[in-house]
N, CA, C and O atoms as a DFTB+ gen file, in Angstrom:
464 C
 N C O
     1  1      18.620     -10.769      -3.033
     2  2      17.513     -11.139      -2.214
     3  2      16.894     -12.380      -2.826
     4  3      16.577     -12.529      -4.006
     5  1      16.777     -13.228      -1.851
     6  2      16.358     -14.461      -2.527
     7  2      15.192     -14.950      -2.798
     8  3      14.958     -15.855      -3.599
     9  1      14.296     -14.261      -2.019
    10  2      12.922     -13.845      -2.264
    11  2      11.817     -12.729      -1.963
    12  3      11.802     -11.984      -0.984
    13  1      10.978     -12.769      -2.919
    14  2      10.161     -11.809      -3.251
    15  2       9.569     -11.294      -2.388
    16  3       9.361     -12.116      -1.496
    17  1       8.991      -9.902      -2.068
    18  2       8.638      -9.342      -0.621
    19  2       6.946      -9.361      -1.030
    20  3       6.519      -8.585      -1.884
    21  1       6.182     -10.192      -0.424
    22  2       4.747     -10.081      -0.607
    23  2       4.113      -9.026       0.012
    24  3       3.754      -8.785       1.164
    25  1       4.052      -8.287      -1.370
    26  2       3.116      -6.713      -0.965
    27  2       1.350      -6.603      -1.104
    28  3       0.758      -7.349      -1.884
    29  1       0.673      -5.672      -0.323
    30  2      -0.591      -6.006      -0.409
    31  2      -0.805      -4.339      -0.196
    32  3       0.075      -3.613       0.265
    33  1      -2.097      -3.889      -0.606
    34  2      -1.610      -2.653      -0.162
    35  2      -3.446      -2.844       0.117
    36  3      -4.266      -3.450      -0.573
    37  1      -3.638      -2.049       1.425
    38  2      -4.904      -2.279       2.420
    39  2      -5.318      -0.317       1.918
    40  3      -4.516       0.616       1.961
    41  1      -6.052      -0.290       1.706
    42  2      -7.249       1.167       1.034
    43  2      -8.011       1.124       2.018
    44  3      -9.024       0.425       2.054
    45  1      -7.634       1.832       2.895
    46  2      -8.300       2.542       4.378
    47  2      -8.495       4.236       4.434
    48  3      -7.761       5.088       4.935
    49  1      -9.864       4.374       3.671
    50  2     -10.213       5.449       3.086
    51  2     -10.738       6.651       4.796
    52  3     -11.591       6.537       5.676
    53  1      -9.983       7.362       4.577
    54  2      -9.969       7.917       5.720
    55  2     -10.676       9.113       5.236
    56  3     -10.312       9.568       4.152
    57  1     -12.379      10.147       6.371
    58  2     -12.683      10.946       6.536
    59  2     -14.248      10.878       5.685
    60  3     -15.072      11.792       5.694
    61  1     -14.401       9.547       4.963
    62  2     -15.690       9.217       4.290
    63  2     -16.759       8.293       5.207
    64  3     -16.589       7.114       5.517
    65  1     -17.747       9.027       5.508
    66  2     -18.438       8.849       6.789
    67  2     -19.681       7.825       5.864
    68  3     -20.145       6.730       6.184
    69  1     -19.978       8.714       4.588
    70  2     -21.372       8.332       4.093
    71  2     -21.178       7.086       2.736
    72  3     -20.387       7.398       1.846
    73  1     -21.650       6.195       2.663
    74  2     -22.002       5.297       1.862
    75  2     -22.008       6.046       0.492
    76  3     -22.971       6.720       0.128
    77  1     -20.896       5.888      -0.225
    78  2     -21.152       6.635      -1.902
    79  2     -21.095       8.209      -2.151
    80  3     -21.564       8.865      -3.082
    81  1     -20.194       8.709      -0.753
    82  2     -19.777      10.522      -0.988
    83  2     -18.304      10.171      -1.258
    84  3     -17.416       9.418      -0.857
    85  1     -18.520      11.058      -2.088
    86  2     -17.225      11.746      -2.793
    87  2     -16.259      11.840      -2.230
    88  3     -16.325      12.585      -1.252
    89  1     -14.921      11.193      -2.504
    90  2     -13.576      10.942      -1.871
    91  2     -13.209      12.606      -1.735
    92  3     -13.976      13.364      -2.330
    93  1     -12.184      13.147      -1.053
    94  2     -11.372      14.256      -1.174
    95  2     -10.327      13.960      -0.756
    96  3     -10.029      13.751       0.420
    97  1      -9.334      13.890      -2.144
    98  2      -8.370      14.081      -2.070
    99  2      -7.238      14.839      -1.744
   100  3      -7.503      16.040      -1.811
   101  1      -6.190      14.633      -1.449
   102  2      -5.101      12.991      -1.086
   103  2      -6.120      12.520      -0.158
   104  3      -6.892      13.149       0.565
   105  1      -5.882      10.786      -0.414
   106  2      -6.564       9.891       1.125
   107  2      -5.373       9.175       1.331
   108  3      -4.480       8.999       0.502
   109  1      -5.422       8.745       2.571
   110  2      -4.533       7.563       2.687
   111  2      -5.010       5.856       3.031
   112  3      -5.921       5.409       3.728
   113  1      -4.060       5.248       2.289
   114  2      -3.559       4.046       2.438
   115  2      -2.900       3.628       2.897
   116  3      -2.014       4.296       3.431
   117  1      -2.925       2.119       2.984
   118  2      -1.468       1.794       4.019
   119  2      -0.777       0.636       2.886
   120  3      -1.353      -0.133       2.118
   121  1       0.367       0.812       3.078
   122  2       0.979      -0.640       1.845
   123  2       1.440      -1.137       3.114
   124  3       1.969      -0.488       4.017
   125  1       1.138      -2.536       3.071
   126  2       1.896      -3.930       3.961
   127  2       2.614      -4.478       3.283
   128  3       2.601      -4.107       2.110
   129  1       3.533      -5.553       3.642
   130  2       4.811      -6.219       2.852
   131  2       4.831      -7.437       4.096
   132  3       4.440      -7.201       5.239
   133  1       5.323      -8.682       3.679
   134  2       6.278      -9.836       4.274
   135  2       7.871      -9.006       4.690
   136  3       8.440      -8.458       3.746
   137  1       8.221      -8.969       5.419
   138  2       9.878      -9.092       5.758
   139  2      10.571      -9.593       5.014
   140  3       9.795     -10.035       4.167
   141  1      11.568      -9.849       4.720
   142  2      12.557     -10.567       3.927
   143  2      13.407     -11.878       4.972
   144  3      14.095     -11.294       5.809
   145  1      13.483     -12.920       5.069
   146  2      14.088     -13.461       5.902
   147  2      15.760     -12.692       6.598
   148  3      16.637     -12.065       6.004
   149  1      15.631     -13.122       8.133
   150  2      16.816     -12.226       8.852
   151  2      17.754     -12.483       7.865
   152  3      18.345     -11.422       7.665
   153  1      18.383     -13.746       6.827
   154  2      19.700     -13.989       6.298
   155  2      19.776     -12.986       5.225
   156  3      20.879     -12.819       4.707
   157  1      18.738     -12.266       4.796
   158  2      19.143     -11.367       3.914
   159  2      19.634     -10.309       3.926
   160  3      20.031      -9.583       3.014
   161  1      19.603     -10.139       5.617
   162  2      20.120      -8.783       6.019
   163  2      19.761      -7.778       5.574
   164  3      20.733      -7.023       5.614
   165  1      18.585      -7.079       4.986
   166  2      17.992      -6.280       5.345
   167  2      18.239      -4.873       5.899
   168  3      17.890      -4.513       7.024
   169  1      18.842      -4.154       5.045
   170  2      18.848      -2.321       5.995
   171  2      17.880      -1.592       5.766
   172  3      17.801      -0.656       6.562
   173  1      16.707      -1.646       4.618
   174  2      15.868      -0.649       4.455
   175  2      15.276      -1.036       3.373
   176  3      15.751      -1.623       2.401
   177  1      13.950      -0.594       3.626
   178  2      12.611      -0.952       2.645
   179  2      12.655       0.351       2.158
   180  3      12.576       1.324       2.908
   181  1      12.776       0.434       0.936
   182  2      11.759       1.813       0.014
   183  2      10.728       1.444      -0.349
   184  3      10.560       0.330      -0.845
   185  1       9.700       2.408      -0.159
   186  2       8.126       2.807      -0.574
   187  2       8.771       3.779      -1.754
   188  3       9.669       4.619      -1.695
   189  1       7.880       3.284      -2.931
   190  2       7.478       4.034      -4.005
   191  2       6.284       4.252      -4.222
   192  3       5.498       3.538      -3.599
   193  1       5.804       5.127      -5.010
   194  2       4.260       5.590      -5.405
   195  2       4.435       6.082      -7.001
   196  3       4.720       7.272      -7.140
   197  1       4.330       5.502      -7.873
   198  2       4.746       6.201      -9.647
   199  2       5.938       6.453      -9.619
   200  3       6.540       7.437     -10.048
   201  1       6.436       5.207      -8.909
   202  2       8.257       5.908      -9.344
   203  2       8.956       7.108      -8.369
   204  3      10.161       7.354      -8.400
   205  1       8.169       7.675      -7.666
   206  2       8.622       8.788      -6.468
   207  2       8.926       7.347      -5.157
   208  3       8.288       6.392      -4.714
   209  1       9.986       7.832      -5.006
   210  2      10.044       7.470      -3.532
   211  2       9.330       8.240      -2.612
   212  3       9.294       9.470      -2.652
   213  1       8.412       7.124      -1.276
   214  2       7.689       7.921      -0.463
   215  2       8.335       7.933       0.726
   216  3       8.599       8.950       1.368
   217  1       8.571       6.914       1.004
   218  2       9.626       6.547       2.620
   219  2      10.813       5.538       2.305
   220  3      10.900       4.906       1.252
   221  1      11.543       5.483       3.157
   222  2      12.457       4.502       3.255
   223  2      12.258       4.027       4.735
   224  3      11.994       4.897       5.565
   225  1      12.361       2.724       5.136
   226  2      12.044       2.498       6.444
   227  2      13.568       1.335       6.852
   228  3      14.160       0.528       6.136
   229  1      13.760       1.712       8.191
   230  2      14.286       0.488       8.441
   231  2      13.970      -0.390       8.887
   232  3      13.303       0.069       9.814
   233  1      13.896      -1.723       8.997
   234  2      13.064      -3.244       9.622
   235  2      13.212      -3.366      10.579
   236  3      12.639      -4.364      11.016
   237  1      14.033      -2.536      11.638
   238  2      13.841      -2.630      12.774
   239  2      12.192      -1.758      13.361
   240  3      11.456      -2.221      14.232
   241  1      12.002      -0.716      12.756
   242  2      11.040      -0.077      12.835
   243  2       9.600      -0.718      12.978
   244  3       8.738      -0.408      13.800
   245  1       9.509      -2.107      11.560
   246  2       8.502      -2.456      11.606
   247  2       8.116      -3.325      12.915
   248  3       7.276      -4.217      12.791
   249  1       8.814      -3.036      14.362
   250  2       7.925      -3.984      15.526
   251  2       8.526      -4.988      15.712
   252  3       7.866      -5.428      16.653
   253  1       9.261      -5.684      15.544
   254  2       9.588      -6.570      15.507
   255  2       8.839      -8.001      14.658
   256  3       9.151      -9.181      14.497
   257  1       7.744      -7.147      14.269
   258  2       6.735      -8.213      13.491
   259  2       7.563      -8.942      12.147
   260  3       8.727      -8.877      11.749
   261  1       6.221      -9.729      11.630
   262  2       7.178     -10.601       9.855
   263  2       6.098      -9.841       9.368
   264  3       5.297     -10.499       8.703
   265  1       5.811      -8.486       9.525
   266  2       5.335      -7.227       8.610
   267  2       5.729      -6.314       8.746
   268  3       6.331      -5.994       9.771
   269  1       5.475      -5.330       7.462
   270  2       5.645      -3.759       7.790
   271  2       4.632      -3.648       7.035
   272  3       4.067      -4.436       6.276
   273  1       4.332      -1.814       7.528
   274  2       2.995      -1.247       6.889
   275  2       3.586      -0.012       7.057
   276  3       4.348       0.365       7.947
   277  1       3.070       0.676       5.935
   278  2       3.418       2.685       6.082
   279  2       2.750       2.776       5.162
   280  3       2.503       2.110       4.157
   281  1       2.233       4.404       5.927
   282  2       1.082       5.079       5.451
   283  2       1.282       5.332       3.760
   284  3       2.257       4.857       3.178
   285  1       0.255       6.126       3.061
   286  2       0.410       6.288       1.922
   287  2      -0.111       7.323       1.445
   288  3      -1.252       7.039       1.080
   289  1       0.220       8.778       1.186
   290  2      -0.814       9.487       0.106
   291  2      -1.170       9.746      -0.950
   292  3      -0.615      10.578      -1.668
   293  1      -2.380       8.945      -1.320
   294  2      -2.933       9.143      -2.786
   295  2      -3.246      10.091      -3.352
   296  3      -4.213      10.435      -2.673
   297  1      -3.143      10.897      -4.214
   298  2      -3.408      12.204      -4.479
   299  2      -4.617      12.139      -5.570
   300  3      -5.402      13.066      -5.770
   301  1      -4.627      11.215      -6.063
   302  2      -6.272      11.036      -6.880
   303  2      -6.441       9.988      -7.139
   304  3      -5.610       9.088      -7.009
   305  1      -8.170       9.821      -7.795
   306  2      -8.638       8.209      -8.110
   307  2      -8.009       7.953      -9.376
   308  3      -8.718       7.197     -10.041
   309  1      -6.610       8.398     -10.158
   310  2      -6.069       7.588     -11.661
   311  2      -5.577       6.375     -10.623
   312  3      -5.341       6.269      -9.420
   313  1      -5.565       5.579     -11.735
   314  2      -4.683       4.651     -11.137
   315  2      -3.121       4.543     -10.913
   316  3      -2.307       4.913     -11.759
   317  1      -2.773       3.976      -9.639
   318  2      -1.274       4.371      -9.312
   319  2      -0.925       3.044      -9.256
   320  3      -1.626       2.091      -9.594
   321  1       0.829       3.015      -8.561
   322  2       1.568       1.755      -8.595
   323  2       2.392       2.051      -7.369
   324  3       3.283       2.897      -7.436
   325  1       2.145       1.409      -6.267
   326  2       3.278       1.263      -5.086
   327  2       4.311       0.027      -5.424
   328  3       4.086      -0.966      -6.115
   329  1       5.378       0.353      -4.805
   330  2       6.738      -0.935      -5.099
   331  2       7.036      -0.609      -3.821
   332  3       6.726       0.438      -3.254
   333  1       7.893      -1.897      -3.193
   334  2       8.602      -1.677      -2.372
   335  2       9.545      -2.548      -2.993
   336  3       9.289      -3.616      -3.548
   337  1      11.290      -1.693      -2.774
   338  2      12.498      -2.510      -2.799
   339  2      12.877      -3.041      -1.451
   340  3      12.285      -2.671      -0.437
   341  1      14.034      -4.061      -1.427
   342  2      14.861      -4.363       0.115
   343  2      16.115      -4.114      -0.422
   344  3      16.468      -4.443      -1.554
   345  1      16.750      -3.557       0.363
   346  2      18.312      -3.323       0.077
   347  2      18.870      -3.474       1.534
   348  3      18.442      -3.021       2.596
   349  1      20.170      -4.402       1.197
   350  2      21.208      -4.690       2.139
   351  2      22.328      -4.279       1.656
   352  3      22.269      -3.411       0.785
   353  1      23.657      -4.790       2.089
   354  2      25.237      -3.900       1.591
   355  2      25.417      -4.681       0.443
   356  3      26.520      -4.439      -0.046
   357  1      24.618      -5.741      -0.354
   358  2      25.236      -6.163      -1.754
   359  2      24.277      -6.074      -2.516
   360  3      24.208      -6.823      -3.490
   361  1      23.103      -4.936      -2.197
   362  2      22.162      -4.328      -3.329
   363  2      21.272      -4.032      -2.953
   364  3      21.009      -3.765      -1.781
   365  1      20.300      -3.997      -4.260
   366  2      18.765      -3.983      -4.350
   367  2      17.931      -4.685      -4.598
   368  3      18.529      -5.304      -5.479
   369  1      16.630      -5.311      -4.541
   370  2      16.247      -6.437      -5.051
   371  2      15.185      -5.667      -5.798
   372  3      14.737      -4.542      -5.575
   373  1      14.852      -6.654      -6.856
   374  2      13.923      -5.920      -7.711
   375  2      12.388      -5.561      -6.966
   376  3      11.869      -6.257      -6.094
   377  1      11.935      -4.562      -7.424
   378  2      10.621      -4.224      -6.938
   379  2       9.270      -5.042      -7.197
   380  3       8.802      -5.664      -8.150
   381  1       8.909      -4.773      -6.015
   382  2       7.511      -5.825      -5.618
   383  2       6.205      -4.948      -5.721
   384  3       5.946      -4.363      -4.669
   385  1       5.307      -4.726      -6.782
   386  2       4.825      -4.041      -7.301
   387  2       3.376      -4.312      -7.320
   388  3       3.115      -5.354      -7.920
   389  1       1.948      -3.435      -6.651
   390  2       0.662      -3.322      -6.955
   391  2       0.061      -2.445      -7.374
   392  3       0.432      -1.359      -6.931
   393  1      -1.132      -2.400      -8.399
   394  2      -1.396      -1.378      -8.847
   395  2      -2.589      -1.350      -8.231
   396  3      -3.078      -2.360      -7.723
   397  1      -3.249      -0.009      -8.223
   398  2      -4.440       0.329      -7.433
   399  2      -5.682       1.385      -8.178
   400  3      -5.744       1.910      -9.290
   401  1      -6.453       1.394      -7.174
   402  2      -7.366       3.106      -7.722
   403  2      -7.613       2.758      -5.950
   404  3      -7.648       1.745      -5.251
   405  1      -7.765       4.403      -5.719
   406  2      -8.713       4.717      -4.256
   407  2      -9.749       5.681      -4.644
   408  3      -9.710       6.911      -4.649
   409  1     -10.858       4.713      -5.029
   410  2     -12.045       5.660      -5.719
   411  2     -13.240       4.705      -4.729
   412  3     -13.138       3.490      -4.563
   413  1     -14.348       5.564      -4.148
   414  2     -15.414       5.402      -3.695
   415  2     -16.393       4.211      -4.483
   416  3     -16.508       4.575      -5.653
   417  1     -16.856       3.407      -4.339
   418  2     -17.989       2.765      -4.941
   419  2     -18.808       3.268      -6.140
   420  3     -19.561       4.219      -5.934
   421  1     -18.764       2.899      -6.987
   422  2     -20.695       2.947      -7.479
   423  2     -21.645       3.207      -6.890
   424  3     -21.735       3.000      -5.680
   425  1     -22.398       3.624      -7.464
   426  2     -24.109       3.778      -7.314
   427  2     -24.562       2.052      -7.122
   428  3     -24.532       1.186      -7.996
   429  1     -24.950       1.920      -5.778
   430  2     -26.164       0.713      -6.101
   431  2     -26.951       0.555      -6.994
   432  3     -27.520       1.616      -7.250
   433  1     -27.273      -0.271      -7.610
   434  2     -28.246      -0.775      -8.759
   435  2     -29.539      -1.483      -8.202
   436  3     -29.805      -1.877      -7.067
   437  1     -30.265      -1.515      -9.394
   438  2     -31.300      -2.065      -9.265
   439  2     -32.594      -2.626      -7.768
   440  3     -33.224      -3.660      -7.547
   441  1     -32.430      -0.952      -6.887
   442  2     -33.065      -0.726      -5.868
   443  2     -34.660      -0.908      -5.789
   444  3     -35.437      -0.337      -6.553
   445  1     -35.053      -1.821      -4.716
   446  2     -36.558      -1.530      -5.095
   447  2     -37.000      -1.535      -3.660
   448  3     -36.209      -1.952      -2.815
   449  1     -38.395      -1.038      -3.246
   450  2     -39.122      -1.866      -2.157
   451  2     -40.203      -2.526      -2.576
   452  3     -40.873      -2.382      -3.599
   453  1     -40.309      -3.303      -1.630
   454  2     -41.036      -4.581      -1.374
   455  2     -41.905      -4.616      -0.224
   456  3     -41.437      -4.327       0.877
   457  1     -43.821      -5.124      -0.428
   458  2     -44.034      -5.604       0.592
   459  2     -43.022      -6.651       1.644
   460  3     -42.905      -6.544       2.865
   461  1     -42.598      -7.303       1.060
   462  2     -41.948      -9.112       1.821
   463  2     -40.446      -8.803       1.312
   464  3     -39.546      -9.618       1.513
């Protein structure tokens, strides 16, 4: 593969209504990626999460778009590592790798009121 698959991974904290409540875990995420150009031929993206494979997708799947996205479940706020590989019939390409936390905010600081 001749180039690198630009991964981003989007923390779309699902079922947290209130400003600064407590995550409950697994949440999900979504990891996005660039395509690999058509000449690379392309049969299938693996999703990893710590080294577990989560999905394997094929690029036809992703829409016809120059993205893919699949879901993700986090199982706690440590910090984790998604990869995605591309593999066609003369390999694998090395993994394209972000590390994360899906943890809720802080406490606001230094709150006051004010006449003005």
């Amino acid at each position: 593969m001749r180039r690198a698959i630009g991964l981003a991974i989007l923390l779309v904290i699902l079922g947290t209504a209130l400003v600064g409540a407590a995550l409950t875990y697994p949440v999900t995420a979504y990891v996005a990626w660039d395509q690999n150009p058509s000449t690379d031929q392309v049969t299938s993206y693996t999703l990893s999460l710590d080294g577990a494979t989560v999905s394997v997708t094929d690029p036809l799947s992703c829409g016809g778009t120059t993205s893919c996205k699949q879901p993700l479940s986090v199982p706690n706020s440590s910090p984790h590592t998604a990869c995605v590989t591309a593999t066609n019939l003369w390999g694998t390409s090395s993994p394209s790798c972000v590390t994360f936390i899906a943890a809720a905010p802080g406490q606001s600081r230094n709150l006051k009121v004010t006449a003005q």
